[in-house]
C-alpha positions in Angstrom: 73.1 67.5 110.6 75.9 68.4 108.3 75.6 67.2 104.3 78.6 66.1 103.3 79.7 67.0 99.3 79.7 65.2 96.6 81.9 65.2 93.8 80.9 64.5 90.4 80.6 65.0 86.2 76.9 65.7 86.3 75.8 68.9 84.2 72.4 68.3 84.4 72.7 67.8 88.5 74.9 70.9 89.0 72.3 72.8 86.8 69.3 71.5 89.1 71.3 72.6 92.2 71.9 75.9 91.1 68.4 76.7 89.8 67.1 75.5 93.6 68.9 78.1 94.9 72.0 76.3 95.8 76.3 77.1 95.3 78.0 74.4 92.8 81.9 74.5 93.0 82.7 74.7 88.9 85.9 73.7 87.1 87.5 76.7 84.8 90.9 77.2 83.3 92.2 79.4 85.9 91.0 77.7 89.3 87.9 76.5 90.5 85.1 78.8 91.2 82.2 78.7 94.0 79.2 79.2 92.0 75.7 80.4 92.8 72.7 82.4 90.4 74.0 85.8 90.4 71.1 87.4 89.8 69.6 85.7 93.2 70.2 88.2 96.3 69.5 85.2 98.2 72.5 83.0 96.3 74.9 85.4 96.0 74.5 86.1 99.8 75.3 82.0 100.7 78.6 82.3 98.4 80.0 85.6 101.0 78.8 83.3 103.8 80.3 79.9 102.4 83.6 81.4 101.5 83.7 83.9 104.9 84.4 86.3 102.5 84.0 90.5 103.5 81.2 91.9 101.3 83.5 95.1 100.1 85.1 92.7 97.3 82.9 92.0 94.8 82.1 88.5 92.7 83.1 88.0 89.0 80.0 86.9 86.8 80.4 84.1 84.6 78.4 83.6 81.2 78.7 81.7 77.6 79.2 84.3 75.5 79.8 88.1 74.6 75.9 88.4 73.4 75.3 87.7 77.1 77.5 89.9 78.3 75.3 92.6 77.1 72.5 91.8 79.3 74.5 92.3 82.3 76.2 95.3 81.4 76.5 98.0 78.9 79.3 97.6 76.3 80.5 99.9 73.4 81.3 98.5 70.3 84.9 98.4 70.5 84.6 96.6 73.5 82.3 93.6 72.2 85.1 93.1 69.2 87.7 93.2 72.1 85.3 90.6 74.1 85.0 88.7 71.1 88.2 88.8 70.4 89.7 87.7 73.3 87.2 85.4 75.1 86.6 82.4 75.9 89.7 82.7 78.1 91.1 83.8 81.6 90.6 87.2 81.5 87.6 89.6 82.9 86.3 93.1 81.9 85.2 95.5 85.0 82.0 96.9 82.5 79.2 99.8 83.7 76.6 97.0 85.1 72.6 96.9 84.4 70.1 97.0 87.0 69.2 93.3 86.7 72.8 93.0 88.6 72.5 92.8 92.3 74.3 95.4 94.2 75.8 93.0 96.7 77.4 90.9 94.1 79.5 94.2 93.4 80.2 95.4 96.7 77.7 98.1 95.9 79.6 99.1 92.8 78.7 100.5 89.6 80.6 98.1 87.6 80.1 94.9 87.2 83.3 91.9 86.3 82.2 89.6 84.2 84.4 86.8 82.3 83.9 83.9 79.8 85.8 81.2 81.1 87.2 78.4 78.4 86.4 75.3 79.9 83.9 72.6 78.2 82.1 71.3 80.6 81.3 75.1 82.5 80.6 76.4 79.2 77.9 73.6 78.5 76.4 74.4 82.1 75.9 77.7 81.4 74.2 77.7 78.1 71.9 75.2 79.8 71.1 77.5 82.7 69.3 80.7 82.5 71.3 83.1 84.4 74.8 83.5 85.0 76.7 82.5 87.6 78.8 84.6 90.4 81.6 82.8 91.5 84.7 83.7 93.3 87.2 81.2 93.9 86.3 77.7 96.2 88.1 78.5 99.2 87.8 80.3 102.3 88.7 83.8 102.4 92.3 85.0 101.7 93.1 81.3 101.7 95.1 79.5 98.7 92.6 79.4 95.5 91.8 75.7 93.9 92.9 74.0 91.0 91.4 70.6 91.3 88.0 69.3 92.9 89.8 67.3 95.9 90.9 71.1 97.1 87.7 72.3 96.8 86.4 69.2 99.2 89.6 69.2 101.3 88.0 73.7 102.6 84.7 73.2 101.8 83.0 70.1 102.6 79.0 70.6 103.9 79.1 74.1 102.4 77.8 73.0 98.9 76.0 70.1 98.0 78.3 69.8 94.6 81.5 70.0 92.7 81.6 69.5 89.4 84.7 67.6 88.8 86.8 69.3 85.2 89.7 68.1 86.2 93.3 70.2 86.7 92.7 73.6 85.8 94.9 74.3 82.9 96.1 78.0 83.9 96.1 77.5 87.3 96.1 81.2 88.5 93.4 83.6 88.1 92.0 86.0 85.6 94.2 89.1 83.8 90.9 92.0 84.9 91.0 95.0 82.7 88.9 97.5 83.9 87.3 98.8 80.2 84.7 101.2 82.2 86.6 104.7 82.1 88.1 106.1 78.7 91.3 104.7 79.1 91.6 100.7 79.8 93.1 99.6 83.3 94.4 96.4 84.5 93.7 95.8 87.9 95.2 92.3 88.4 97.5 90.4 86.8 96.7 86.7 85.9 96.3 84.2 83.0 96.2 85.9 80.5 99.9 87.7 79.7 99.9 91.4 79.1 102.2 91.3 75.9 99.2 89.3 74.2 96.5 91.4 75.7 98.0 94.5 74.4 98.7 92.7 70.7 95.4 91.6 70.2 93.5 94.8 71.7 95.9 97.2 69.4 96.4 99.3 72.2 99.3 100.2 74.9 98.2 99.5 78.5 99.7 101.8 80.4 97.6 101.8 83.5 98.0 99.3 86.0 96.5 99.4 89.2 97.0 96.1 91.2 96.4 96.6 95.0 93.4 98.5 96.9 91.9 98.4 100.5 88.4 99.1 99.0 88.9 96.8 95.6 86.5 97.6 92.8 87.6 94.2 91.3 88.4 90.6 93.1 92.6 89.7 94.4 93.4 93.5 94.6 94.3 93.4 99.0 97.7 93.6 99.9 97.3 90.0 101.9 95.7 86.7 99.6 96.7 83.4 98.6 98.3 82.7 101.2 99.0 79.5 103.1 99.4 79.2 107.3 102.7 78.1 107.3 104.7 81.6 107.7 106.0 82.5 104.0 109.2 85.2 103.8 110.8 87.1 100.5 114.2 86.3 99.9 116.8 83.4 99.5 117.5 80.8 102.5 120.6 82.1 103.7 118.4 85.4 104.0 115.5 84.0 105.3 118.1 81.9 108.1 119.0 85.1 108.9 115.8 86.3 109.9 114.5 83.2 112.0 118.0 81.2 112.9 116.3 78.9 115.2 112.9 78.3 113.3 112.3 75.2 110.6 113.3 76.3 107.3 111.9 75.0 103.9 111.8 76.7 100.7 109.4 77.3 97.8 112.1 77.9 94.9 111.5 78.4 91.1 113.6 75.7 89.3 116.5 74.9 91.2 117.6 72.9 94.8 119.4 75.0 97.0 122.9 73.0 99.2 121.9 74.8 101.8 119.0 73.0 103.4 117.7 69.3 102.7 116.3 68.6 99.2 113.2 67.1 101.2 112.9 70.8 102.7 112.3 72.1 99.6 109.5 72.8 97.1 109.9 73.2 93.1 107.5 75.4 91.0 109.2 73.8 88.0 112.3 71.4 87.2 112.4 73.1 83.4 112.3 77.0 84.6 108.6 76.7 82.4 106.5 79.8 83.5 103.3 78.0 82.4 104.3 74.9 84.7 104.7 76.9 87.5 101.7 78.8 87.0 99.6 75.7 87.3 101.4 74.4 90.1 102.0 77.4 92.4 98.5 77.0 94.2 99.0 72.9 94.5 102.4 73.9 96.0 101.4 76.7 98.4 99.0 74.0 99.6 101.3 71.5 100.1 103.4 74.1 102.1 100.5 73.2 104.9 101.5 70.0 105.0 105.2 70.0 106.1 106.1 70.6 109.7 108.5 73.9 108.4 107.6 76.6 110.5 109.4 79.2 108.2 109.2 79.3 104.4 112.0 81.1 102.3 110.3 82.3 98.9 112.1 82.5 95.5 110.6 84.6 93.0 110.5 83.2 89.4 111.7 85.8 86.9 109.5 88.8 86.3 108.1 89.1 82.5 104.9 86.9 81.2 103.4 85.1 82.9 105.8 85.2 85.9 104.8 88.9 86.6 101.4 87.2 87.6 103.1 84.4 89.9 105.1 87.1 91.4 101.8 89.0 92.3 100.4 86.2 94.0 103.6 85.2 96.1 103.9 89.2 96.8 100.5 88.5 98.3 101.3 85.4 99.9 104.2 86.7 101.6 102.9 90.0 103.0 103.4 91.2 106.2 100.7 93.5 107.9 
């Protein structure tokens, strides 16, 4: 018989469920993660299943504090002042993992990503638990990632016993990863954290970037993700028209209606042209997309510097084409 899941504000439950061996949907800044012990084989393996997710991408590991980073993987001293520095937060560092790491939570790599999110009530969780936690985003595979708990519920129902409700998530898209394992840092996906800050409070010039892989050594590097059912297309609506004259048309713009279709045919990422508004909304909206009966949407790119180089990445995503 299928359990059905329940949402709630328990710490102390979500810690029992994950010490029995169970997954725990947990609240973080960026979007809501599908949790498990991530130094149990046996965990780690129901989180692949749950999510339908291929085991060549790995997890991201999720712990309290930069001292515990060090027990997971080995760090230079440079890098525990940059962890210091820059964490809690929504960004994760690719590091050389240790043994006590489970290969199948890095897709056999020898790296590990591990992150400190800044949210309360996950923080408390995981300085009551006594392992960290691997935990990808709450959704099925290559789906649209969740902000809120209600998402999580809406894909995921049965598969967990337990969300722990943190409300909105306050970034809304997913980790900046910097790969700090090699001589020279990498960033390997762009995200919440904006790479003009990275690179001021670092000292250094990031010069490599390396977003997109077939065999990803770090989470959201395939050329297809986020992405919703409805059919999503590059370009303006007279463009898109073009393309698919006789289709349904509705449009996912950045901060302005369009005269050339409905206003009820369209989507806004935000009415103020605020990059940090539309970053917390472009996952609710994409989801929303599922909901209309357009059979075609026309995408507008928001301008490309901060963080709308990282809600361009994910729409790139969205909208690709095999």
């Amino acid at each position: 018989m299928k359990r059905n899941t329940i949402i709630g504000k328990d710490i102390n439950k979500a810690a029992t469920f994950l010490r029995e061996g169970e997954l725990v949907a947990i609240p973080t800044e960026t979007v809501y993660g599908l949790a498990g012990n991530a130094l149990s084989r046996s965990s780690v393996v129901k989180i692949f299943e749950a999510k339908q997710r291929p085991q060549f991408d790995p997890l991201i590991v999720h712990t309290h504090s930069a001292s515990e980073v060090e027990k997971y993987a080995d760090v230079t001293p440079q890098i525990l002042k940059w962890i210091e520095k820059l964490s809690p937060g929504p960004i994760t560092y690719i590091l050389p993992k240790k043994d006590v790491i489970p290969d199948l939570v890095t897709s056999g790599h020898k790296t590990v990503g591990i992150r400190i999110p800044r949210h309360k009530q996950t923080l408390k969780l995981l300085r009551e638990l006594e392992f960290p936690l691997a935990a990808p985003s709450a959704n099925p595979f290559g789906y649209v990632s969740p902000t809120q708990a209600s998402h999580v519920l809406d894909q995921l129902n049965g598969k967990l016993p337990y969300i722990l409700d943190g409300g909105k998530a306050s970034v809304g898209i997913e980790s900046t990863i910097i790969d700090l394992s090699a001589e020279e840092p990498t960033v390997l996906r762009l995200g919440g954290f904006e790479l003009s800050e990275l690179e001021e409070a670092m000292g250094i010039k990031l010069t490599n970037i390396k977003l997109s892989s077939s065999q990803p050594n770090a989470p959201g590097m395939l050329h297809s993700h986020y992405a919703p059912k409805v059919k999503l297309v590059k370009g303006s609506v007279s463009e898109v028209r073009e393309q698919y004259p006789n289709a349904k048309l509705g449009a996912l713009r950045y901060t302005e209606y369009t005269h050339l279709i409905p206003t009820e045919d369209q989507l806004l990422l935000s009415a103020n042209g605020d990059l940090n508004e539309a970053a917390q909304k472009l996952f609710q909206r994409l989801r929303q997309l599922d909901s209309t009966d357009w059979e075609v949407v026309a995408v507008e790119f928001v301008p490309d510097y901060g963080l709308g180089k990282a809600i361009n990445d994910r729409l790139t995503r969205a909208t690709h084409q095999p």
